[in-house]
C-alpha positions as CSV (number, residue, x, y, z in Angstrom):
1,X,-1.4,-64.4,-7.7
2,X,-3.4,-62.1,-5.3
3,X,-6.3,-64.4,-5.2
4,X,-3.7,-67.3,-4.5
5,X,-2.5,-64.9,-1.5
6,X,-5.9,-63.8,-0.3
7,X,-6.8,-67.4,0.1
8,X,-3.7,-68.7,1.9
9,X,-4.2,-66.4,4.3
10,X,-8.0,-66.9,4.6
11,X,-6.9,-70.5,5.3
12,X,-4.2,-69.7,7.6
13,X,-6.8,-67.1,9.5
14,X,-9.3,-69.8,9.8
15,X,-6.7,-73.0,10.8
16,X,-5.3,-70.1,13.8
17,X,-9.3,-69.8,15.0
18,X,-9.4,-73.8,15.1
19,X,-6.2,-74.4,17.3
20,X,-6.9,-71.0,19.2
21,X,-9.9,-72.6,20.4
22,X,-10.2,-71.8,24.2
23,X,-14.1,-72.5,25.1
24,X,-17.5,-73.7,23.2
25,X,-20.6,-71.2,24.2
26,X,-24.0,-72.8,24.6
27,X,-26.7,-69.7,24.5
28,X,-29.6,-72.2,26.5
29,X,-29.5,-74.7,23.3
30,X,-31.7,-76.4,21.6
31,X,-30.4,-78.5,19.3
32,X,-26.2,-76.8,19.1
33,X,-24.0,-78.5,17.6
34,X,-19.7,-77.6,18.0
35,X,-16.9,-79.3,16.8
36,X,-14.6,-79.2,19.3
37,X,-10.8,-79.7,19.1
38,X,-8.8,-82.7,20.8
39,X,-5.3,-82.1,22.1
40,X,-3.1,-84.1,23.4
41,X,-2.6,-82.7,27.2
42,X,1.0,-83.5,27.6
43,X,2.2,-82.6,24.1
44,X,-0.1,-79.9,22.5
45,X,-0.5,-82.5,19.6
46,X,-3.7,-82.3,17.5
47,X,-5.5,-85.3,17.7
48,X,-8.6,-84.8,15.8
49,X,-12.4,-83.1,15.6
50,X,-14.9,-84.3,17.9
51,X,-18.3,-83.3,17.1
52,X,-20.7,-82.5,20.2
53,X,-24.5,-82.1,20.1
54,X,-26.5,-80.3,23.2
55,X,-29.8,-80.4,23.8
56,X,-31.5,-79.0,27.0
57,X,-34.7,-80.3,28.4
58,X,-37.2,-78.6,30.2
59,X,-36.7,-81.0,33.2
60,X,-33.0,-79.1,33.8
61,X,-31.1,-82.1,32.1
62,X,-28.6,-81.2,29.3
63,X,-27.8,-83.7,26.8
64,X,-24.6,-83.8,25.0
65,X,-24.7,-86.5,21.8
66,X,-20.8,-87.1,21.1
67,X,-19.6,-88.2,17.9
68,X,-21.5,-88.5,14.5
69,X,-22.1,-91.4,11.8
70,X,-18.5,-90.7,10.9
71,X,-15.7,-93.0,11.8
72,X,-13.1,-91.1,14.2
73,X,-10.3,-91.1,12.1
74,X,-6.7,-93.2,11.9
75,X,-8.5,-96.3,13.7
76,X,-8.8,-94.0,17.0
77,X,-11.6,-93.8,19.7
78,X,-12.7,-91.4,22.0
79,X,-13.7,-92.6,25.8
80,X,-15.6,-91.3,28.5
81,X,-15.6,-92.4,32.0
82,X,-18.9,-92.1,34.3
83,X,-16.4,-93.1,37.0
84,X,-12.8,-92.6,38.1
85,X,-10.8,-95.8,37.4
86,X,-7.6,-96.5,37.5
87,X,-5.9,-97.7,34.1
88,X,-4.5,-100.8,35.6
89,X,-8.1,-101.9,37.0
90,X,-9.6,-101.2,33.6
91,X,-6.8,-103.3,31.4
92,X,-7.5,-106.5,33.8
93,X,-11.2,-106.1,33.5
94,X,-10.8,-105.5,29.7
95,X,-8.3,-108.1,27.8
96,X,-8.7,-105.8,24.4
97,X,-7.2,-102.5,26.2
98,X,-3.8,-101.5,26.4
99,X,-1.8,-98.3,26.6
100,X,1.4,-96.7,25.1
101,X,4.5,-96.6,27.7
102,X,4.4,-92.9,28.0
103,X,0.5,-93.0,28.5
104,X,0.9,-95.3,31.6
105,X,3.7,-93.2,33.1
106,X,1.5,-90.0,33.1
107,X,-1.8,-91.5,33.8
108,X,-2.5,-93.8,36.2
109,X,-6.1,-93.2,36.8
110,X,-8.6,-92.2,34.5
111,X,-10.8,-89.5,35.1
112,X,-14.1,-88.5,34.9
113,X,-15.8,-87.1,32.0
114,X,-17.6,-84.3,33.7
115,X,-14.6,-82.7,35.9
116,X,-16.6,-81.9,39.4
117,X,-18.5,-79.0,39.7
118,X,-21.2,-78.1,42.4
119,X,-23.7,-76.8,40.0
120,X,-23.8,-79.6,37.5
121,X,-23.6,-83.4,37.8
122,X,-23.5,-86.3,36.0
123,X,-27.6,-87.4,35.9
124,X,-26.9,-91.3,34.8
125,X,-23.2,-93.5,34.7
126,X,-22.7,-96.0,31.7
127,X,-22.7,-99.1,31.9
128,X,-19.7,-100.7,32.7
129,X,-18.7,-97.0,34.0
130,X,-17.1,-96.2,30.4
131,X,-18.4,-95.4,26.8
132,X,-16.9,-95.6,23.2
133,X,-17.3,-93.7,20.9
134,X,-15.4,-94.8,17.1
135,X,-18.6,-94.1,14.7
136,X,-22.2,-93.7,16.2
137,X,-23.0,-90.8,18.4
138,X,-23.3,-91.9,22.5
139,X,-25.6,-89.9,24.7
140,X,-24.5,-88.9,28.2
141,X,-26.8,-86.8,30.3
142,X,-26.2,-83.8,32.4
143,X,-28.0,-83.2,35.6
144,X,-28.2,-79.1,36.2
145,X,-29.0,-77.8,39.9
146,X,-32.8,-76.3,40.3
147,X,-32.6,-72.9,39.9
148,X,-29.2,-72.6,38.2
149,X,-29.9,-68.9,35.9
150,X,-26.6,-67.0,34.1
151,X,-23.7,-68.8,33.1
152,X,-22.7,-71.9,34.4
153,X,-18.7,-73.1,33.3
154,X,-17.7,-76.6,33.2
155,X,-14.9,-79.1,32.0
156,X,-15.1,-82.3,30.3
157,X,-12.4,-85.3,29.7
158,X,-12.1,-87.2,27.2
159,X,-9.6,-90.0,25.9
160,X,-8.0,-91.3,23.0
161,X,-7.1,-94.7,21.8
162,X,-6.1,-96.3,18.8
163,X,-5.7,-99.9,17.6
164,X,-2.5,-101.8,16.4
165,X,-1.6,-105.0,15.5
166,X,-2.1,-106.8,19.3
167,X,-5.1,-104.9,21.0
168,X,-8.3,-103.0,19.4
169,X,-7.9,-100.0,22.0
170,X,-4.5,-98.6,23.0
171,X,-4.5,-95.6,24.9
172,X,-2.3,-93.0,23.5
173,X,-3.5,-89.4,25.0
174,X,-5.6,-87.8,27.8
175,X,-7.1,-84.6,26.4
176,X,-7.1,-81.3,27.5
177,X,-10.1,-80.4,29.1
178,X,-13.0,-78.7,26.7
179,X,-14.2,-75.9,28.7
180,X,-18.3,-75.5,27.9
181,X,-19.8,-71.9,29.3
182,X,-23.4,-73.1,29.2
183,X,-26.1,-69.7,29.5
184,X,-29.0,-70.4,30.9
185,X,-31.9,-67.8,30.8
């Protein structure tokens, strides 16, 4: 019975960390890999695990793989905008998006993944100024300003969708921003 005790509250320790989750710290990485934690901005709701990959090259650009071989999970998808765009423009240049009532009513424009900052910049837009990401990692690419030494904090955006009966991507949630503190040395 006291193991049984000792565990559940191991667990419950542990699942407090994971929701508790206020910022991911990059020590000048090479090769760090977080999970970080999606939730819904409006509601608080847990969406799912997102795992990140950063790399940093000698040429000051940090790379940030998201996703893994692993399907997101419940049909969903996460996406990333290179560009702000608003969600009426993307549904007419896009036939297979849609979006939940509530999700229109809140956001009308989709942001950028990288929210500005002077010291860091996005180094190349996708294609089609959006990316996917439902199973295979997608590679987005960081420009950092010469020079930039100590700690360096930025924000990053990220949607959800899921697919129903009618359209392969419906927008349900805008994310709360992952705060990365990114040391350089």
């Amino acid at each position: 019975m006291k193991k049984s005790i000792v565990f559940a509250s191991i667990t419950l320790l542990c699942c407090t960390w994971a929701t508790a989750q206020s910022k991911i710290r990059l020590q000048n990485p090479k090769q760090q890999r977080v999970e970080v934690y999606l939730y819904d901005e409006n509601d608080d709701n847990f969406l799912f695990t997102l795992p990140l990959t950063f790399n940093i090259t000698d040429k000051n650009v940090l790379v940030m793989m998201v996703g893994d071989d692993t399907r997101c999970v419940n049909g969903q998808s996460v996406w990333m905008f290179s560009e702000n765009l608003s969600l009426s423009t993307l549904m007419k240049k896009n036939h297979n998006v849609s979006a939940t009532k509530a999700f229109k009513q809140r956001n009308s424009e989709l942001n950028t993944v990288l929210i500005s900052h002077k010291k860091i910049t996005l180094y190349r837009g996708f294609d089609d100024g959006c990316e996917i990401v439902v199973q295979n990692t997608k590679p987005v690419f960081f420009s950092i300003q010469e020079g930039t030494i100590g700690t360096l904090t930025f924000y990053l955006q990220f949607y959800v969708a899921k697919s129903d009966s009618k359209y392969p991507y419906v927008f349900i949630a805008k994310c709360k921003p992952i705060e990365i503190e990114l040391t350089i040395k």
